[in-house]
N, C-alpha and C positions, 0 to 999 in steps of 0.2 A: 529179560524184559527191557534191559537197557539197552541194549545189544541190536534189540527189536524195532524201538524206539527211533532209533539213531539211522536206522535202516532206512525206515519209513519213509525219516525225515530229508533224505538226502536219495530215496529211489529216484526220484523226476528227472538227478542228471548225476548219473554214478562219476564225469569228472570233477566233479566237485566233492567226491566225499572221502573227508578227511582220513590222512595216513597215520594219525596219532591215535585216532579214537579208540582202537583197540586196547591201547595202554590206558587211555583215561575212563574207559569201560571198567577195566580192571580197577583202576584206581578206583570209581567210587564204589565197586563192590565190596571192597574194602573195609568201609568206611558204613555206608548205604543199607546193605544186606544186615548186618547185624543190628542196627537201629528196629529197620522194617520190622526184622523178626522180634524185636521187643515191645514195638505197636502193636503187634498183632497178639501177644499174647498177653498185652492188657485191656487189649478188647475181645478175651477170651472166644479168638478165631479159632484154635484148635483144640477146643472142648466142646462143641456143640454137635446135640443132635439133628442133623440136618435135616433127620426125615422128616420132623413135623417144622421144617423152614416155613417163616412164613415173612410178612412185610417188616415185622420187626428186624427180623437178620438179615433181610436185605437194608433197611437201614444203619446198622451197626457194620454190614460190610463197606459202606458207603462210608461211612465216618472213619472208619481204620484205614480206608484206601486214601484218603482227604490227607489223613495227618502222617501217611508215610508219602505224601508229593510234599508236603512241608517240610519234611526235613529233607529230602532229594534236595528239594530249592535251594535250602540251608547249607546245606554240606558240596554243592555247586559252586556258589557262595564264594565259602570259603576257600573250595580250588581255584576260585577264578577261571572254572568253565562259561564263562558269558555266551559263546557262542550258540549252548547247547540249552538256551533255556526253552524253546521250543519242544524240546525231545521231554523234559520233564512233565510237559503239559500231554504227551502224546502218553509218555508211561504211564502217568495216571491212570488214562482213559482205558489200556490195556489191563493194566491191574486191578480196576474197578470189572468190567467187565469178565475178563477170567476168573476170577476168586470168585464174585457171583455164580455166572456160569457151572462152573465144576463143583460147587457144593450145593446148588438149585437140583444139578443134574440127576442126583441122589435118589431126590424125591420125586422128580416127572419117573423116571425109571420107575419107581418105588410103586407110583401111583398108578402108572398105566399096567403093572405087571396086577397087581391088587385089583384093579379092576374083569382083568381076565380072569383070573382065579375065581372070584365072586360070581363071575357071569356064568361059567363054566359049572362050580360046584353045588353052590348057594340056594340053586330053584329060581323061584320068581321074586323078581323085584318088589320092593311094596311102592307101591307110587303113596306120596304125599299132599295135601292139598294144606296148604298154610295160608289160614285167616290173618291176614296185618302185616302190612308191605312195610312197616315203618322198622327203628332198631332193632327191635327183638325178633321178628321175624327175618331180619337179614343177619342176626347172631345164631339164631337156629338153623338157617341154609348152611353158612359157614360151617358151624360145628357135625352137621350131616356130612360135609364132604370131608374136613378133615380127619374127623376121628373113626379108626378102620371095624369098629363094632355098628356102623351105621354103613356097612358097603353094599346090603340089600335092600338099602332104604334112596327112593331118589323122590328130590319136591319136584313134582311136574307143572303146578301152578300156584297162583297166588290170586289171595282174595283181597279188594280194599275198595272199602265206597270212595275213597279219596280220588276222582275222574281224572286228573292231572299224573295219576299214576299208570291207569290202562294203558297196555300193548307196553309197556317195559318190562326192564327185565332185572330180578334180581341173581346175580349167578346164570345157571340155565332157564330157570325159570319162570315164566311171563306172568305178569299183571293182569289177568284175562275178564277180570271187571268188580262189580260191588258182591252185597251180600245175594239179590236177586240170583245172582249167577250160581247160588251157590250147589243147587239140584245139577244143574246143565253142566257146569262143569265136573262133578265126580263119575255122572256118565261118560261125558266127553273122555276124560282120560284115564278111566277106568279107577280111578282113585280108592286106595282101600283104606287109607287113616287120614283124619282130619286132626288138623291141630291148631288152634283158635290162639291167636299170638299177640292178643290186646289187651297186656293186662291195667291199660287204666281206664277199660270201659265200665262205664256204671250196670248198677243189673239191669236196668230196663234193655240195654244194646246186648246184654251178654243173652238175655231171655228169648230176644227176635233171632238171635242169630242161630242162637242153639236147636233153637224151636226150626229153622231153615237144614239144618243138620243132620238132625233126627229123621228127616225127611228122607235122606238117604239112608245105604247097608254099608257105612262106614264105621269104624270103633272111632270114634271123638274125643281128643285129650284138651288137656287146657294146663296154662301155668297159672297160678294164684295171682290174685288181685296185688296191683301194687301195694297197697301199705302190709300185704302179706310177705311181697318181696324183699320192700325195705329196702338198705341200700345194697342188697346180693344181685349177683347180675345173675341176668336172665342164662338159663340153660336148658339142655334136655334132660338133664337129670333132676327137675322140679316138674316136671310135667305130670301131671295125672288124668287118670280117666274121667270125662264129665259126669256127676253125679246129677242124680234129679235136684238138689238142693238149685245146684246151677241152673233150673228151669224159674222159680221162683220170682216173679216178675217183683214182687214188693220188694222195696227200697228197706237194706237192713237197718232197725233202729238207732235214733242217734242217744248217744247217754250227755248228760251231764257231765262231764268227767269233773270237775271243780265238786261239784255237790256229794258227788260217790268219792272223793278223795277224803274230804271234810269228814263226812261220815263214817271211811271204814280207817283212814290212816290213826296208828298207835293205840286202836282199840285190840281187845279179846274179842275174838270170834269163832265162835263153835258154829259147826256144820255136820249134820246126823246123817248117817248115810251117805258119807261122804265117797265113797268107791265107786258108786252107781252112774251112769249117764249124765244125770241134771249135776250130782254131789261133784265132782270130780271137774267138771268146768266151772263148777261153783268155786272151787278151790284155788282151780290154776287165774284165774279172775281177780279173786277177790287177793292174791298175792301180788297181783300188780297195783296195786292200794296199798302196800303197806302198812297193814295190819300190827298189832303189837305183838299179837298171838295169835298162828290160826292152827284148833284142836280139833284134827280128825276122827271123826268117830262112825266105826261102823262093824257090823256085825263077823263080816267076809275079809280075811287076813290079808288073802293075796291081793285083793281090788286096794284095799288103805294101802298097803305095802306099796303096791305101785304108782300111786297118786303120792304116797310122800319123798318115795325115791324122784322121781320125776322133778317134783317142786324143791328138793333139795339141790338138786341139781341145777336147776331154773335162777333160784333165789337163795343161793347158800347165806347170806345175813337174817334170811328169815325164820323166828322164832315157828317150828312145826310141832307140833304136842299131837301124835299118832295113838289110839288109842281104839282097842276092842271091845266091844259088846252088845247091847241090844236095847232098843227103847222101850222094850218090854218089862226088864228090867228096873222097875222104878230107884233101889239102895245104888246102881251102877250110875245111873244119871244126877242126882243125886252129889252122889260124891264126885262127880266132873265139874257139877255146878257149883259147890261149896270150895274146890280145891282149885279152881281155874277162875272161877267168878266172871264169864264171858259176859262181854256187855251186848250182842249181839248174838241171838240164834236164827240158821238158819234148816229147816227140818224138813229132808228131803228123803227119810228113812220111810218107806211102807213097800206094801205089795199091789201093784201096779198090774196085772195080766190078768184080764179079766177073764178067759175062761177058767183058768186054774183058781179063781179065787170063788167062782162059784160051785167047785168040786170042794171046797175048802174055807167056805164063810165063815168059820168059826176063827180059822186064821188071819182073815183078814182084820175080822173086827181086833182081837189082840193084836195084830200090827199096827194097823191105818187108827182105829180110835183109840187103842187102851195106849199103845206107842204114842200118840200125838196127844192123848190127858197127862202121860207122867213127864212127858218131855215142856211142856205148856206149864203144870206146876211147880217143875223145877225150875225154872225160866222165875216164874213169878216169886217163889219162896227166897231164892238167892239173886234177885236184884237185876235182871237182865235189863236193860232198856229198851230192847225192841224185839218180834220175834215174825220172822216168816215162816210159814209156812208153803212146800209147793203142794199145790190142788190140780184141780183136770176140769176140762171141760167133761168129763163123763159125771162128773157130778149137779148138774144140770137134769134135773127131771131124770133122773137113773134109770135103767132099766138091768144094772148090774149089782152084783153085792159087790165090788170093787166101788163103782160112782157113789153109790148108798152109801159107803164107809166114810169116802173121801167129803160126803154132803154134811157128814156129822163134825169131821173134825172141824170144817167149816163153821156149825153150829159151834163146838168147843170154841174156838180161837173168838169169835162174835161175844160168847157169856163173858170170856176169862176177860177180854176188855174193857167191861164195863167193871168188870170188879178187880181190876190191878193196875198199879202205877206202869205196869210192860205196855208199852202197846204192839199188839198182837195182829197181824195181815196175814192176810194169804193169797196167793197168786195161782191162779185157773189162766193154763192155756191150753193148746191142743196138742195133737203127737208132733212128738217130736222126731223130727228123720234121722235115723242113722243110732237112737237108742238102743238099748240091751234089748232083745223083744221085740222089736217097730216090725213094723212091715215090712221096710227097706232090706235089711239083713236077709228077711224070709226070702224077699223075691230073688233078690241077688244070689241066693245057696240053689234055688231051684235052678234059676237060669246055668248057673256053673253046671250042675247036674244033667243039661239038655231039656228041661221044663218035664212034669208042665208046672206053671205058675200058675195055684189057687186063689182064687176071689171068692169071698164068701157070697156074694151076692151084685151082679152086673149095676146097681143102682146105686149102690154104698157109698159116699163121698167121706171127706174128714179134710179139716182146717190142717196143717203143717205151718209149722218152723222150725229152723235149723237148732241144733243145742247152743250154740253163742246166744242165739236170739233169745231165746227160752230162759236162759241166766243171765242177760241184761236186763229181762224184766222183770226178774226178779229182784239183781241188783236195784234198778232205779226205781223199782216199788218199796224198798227199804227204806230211800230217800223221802219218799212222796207222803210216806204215812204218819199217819194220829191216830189209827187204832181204828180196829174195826172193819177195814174195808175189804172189799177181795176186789182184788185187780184183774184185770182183762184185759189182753191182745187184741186191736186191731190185726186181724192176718190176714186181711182180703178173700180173696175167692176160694171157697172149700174146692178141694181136688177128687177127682170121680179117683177112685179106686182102679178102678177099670182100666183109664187111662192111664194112671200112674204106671200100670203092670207095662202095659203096651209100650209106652215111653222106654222102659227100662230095658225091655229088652231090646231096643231100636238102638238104644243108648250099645250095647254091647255088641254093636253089628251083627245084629241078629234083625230076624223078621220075623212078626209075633204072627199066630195061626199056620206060620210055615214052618219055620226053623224051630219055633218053641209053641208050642199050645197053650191055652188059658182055659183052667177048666174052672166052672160055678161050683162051689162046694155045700153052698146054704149059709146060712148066717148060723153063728155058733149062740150056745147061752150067753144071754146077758149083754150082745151086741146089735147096738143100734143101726138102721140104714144113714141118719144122720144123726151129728150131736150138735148141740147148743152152748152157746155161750152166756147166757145169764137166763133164769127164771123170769116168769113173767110180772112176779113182785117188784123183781129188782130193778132198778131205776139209772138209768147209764147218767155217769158224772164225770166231764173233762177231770183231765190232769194236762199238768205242762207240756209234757211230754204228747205228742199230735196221736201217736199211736197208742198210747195206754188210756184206758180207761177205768172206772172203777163204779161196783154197782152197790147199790145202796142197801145198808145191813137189813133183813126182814125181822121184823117182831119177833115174838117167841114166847111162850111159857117157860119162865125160867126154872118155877119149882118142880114144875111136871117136866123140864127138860134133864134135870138134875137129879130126880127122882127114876126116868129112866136109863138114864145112863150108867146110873148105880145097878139097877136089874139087869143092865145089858152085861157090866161088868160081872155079877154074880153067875151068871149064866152061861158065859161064854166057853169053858171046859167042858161042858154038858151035849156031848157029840147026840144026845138025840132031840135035844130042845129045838121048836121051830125058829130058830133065831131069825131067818128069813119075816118071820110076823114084827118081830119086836123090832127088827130094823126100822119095818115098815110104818108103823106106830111114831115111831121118831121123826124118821123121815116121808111125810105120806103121800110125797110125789115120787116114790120109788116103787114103782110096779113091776114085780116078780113075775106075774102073770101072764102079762100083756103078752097077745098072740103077735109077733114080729110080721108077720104077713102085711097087717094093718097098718103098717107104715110105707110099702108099699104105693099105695094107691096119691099119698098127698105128697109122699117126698120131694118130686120136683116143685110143685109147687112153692113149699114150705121153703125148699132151700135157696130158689131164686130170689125168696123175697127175705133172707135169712141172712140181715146185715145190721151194722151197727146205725141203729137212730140216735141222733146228739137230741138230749132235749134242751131246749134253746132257754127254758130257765135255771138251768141249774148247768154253772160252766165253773164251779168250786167244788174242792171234795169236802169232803162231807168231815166235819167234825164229830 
């Protein structure tokens, strides 16, 4: 290198070039050579794996090449080579260059060979189209090319309404316009997976764009929302497939978090049914409140088993009290109540599936009522301060033994408040996506299957929200309450069924009527073409909160409600009593009968005009 240097610097007129240098060549390799080699391996030059070289180690070559021309200088210097200080500037340049050079080398070799390989063995490329020109979308091109499990993957375009971005280029691939473009360009370049690369758009941007997406026969992934990110950086190993939740135009609710802190930190809090869907985010939730105690209870070993390992894992400081059994059980509940003394309950244990609970009314009522009376009076006999209950919109003018059950425990929690220092709520919302049971899971097993995907009925709609949503209204209805009230979701636009199926399969780059079929099955027992949110009694009352509302408690015969509840209890093991009447009796907006046909004809109507009215005197809840 030195040798080279010297060469260089003295080619223009070889009688000029010095007859000593050979010797003082020598000399400072001497000297030179064994420094270098101690720079160099404290900028651990010869431990690296070069194939995944990238602008880091080209910097760090750059820096170890810097600090061995300083000591050349140095050690020049001290020979009193003056003449030669030009050659040290020229060896720099030679030894920055070479060292980069032959260890870059590695990986173009590495890269271009890997590429043949891939092309050759692999099949067909998957083309890419990435939503969001901005860092993460230029962190996910990056990691496509460098990392070699992504060699059959290339981004051929890039989506950004950002105008200042079109016709450039990240890596290979072009800026080729907004979301408008987004149909035209997966034609255009045949695109088979899309990947939506903005995670700090709000849902209303995620809903247009999704909604533009679907539109294609592409599979659609997405990374989670920034405060899902956190500070982890973005990658492809957070990507997941877009769910229908991500259609969802409504802005997710906001909580109180100062009020739900106050409320749930350093108390006891029991939660029934805690393994279940709504129990189990109710859990992982109300952990991030730091609670005093929170004591799982539910019937199903392995569902508690697994929500407490999870949370143990999550919040190892937090006090977990795991515990089995049944609400059925009045002496089991009971002695949780007396030996825990929760200052909070949250009662999310019943039977929830309405066709199987109308093979089986006799069950439900001992889950859903006689479960929700002993759970209610243990609550009140050992001191609880507050007590939720989760309700459904199916309990709105029933047409199920499932809604029927869930209208009475509603009755329950409305009596037991007027007569106990607990105050007693309950929280009616609608399905919720992605439950034990939902729809969501059905359609998704069918579609994996090749369809066809059944609808019970082409007209059928229902209200959704996601299970966070679902348990922060519940959470900040714990806040909200004095007893008495059932709370209600604003959730915007009820979803057609119909659609939902269609979406989903569009959603899994599929094409519904083609790829997958949709077949009409009928409507099953006990299900409605639409459901309702509040009875016609009930009287909508703001809360703080924009999206919660609460409806106003209905009257009631207490001693005739208390009188039959006693009957219904006495009755209930009696597999051939018409319990279905006695329900009714109770509840007399529950009609067993009702020919389902007859909903038919007004539904659209009904459901268009099937929204939340504020009444404009009454903007306080209701004491």
């Amino acid at each position: 290198m030195i040798y080279l240097s010297v060469f260089v610097r003295f080619a223009v007129d070889f009688s000029v070039f010095p007859y000593e240098a050979d010797g003082i060549i020598i000399l400072i390799f001497k000297f030179w050579l064994p420094v270098n080699l101690v720079i160099f391996i404290l900028f651990n030059m010869y431990n690296r794996i070069w194939e995944f070289a990238s602008i880091i180690e080209a910097l760090r070559i750059v820096k170890a090449a810097f600090c061995s021309f300083i000591s050349l200088v140095i050690i020049g210097n001290i020979l009193e080579l003056t003449s030669y200080k030009s050659c040290y500037l020229i060896a720099w340049i030679f030894l920055t260059c070479l060292t980069l050079g032959t260890r870059f080398f590695y990986r173009i070799i590495r890269t271009a060979r890997q590429s043949n390989i891939a092309g050759s063995s692999a099949g067909k490329t998957q083309n890419i189209m990435i939503i969001g020109a901005g860092h993460v979308g230029n962190t996910l091109i990056r990691e496509i090319e460098r990392d070699r499990r992504f060699d059959n993957f290339k981004v051929v375009c890039l989506i950004d309404d950002d105008t200042s971005k079109i016709n450039r280029y990240i890596g290979c691939a072009k800026v080729v316009g907004g979301r408008e473009k987004i149909v035209w360009a997966a034609k255009q370049y045949d695109v088979d997976e899309i990947i939506f690369a903005i995670p700090s758009a709000d849902n209303k941007t995620r809903h247009e764009i999704f909604n533009n997406c679907i539109s294609t026969s592409c599979v659609i992934k997405t990374l989670p929302s920034c405060y899902q990110i956190l500070n982890r950086k973005a990658s492809l190993s957070m990507l997941r497939k877009v769910d229908i939740a991500d259609l969802l135009e409504r802005p997710q609710i906001e909580l109180e978090l100062d009020e739900l802190y106050g409320f749930i930190h350093g108390k006891a809090v029991l939660v029934t049914g805690a393994g279940g869907s709504i129990g189990s985010e109710l859990c992982r939730q109300l952990a991030l409140y730091k609670p005093g105690k929170l004591i799982i209870f539910d019937i199903y070993e392995n569902s508690a088993y697994y929500i407490q390992s999870e949370l143990r894992d999550a919040f190892p400081e937090l006090e977990i009290i795991t515990l089995i059994g049944s609400v059925r059980d009045v002496d089991r509940l009971n002695y949780i109540c007396s030996t825990y003394r929760p200052d909070i309950v949250y009662h999310a244990a019943a039977h929830k599936h309405v066709p199987l609970m109308e093979d089986s009314p006799n069950e439900a009522v001992k889950n859903n009522v006689i479960g929700t009376l002993n759970a209610v009076c243990a609550a009140n006999k050992y001191g609880a301060s507050r007590f939720v209950m989760i309700s459904t919109d199916k309990a709105v003018n029933p047409t199920s033994v499932m809604g029927a059950t869930k209208r009475i425990c509603e009755m329950i929690i409305q009596y037991y408040d007027r007569h106990s220092a607990t105050e007693y709520v309950a929280v009616r919302f609608g399905n919720v996506l992605g439950s034990n049971g939902s729809v969501i899971p059905i359609f998704m097993k069918q579609i994996e299957e090749g369809g066809p995907v059944t609808v019970t009925h082409p007209e059928i709609i229902r209200y959704f929200m996601t299970i966070p949503e679902a348990v922060s209204l519940v959470l900040q209805a714990g806040t909200y309450a004095h007893g008495g009230e059932i709370f209600v979701l604003d959730m915007g636009e009820p979803v057609k069924i119909l659609s939902l199926a269609e979406n989903m399969i569009r959603l899994s780059g599929l094409v519904p009527y083609k790829d997958i079929d949709i077949e009409i099955t009928g409507l099953r027992p006990g299900e409605k073409i639409f459901e309702e949110l509040l009875m016609d009694e009930e009287e909508i009352i703001e809360t703080p909160n924009k999206k919660i509302y609460t409806g106003k408690p209905i009257d009631m015969d207490e001693i005739k409600f208390v009188k039959q509840l006693e009957h219904l209890k006495a009755v209930m093991d009696d597999e051939s009593y018409d319990i279905r009447s006695l329900i009714h009796e109770i509840v007399p907006t529950y009609n067993f009968e009702m020919n389902q046909n007859l909903y038919s004809s007004s539904c659209n109507a009904e459901v268009t005009n099937h929204s939340f009215k504020k009444t404009e005197s009454t903007s306080t809840i209701l004491h």
